[in-house]
C-alpha positions as CSV (number, residue, x, y, z in Angstrom):
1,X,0.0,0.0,0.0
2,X,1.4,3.5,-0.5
3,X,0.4,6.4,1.2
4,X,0.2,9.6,0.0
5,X,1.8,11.7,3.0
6,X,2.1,15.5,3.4
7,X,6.0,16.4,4.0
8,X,5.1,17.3,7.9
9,X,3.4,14.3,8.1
10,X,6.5,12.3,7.0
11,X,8.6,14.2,9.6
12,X,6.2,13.7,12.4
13,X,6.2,9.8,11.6
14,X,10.6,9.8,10.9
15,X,10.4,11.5,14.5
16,X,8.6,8.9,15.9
17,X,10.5,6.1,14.2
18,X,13.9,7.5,15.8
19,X,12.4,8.1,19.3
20,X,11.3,3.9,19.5
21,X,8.9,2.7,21.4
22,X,7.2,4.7,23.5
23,X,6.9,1.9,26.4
24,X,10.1,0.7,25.9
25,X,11.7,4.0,26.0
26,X,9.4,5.4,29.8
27,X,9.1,2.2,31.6
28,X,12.6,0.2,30.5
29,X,14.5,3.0,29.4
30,X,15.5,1.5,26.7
31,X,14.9,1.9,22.9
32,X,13.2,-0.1,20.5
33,X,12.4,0.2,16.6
34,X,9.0,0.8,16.8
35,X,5.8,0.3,14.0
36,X,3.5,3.4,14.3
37,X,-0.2,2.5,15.9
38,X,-2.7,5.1,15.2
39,X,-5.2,6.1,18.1
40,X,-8.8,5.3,17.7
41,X,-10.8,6.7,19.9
42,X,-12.7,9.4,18.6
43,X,-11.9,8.9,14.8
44,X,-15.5,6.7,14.4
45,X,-16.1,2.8,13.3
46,X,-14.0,2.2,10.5
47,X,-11.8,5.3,10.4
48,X,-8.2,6.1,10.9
49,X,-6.7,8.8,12.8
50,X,-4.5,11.5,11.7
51,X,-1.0,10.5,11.3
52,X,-0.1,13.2,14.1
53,X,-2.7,10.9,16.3
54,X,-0.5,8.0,16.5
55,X,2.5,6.1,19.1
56,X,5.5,4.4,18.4
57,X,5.3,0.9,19.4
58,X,7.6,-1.9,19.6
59,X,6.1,-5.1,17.9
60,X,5.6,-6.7,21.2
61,X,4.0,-3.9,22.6
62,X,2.0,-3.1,19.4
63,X,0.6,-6.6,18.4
64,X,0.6,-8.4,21.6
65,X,3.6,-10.6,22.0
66,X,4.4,-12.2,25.4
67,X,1.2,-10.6,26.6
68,X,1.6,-7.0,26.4
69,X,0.7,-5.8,23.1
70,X,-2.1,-3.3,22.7
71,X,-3.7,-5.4,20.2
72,X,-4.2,-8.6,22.0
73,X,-6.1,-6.6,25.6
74,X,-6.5,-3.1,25.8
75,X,-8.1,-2.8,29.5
76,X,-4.7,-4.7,30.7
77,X,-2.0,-2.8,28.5
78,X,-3.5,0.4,29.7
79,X,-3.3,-1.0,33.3
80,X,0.3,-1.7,32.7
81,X,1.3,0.9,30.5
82,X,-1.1,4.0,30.8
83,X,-4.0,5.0,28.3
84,X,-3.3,5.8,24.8
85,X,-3.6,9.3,25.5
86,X,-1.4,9.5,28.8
87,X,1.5,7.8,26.7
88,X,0.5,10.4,23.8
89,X,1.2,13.6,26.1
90,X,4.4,11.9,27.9
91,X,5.9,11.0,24.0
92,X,4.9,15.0,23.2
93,X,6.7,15.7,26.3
94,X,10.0,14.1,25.3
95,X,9.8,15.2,22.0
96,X,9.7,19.2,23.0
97,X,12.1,18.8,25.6
């Protein structure tokens, strides 16, 4: 699939590619190549966010590997981890420090 991506949306995403993985990098302090995961709530059945909406996720924490992926039980990621949206403002954070 290729997406057609405005030139500030291409440096938002390259921003978030460098940083890693937003769990990785607050609760291991480490850093880890991350895929971006778009934020749903509030975008509507069927839709996708903006492409400033979005974390950088590990794979593990992304699709659900060893039982801590966003994709495989939201209600206990978030209990782990934080919301979507708590993780959103600490990432924005970082990134204007």
């Amino acid at each position: 699939m290729v997406l057609n991506l405005k030139k500030s949306e291409k440096e938002y995403l390259a921003k978030l590619v460098e940083f890693g993985c937003v769990v990785c990098k607050k609760h291991l302090g480490c850093h880890t190549p991350p895929c971006i995961h778009h934020i749903r709530d509030g975008a509507g059945v069927g839709k996708r966010s903006s492409h400033f909406d979005t974390l950088p996720l590990c794979h593990p924490h992304h699709q659900g590997e060893y039982g801590v992926g966003f994709h495989s039980g939201k209600k206990v990621w978030e209990e782990k981890f934080g919301t979507e949206r708590e993780l959103q403002a600490w990432l924005k954070e970082q990134l204007d420090a």
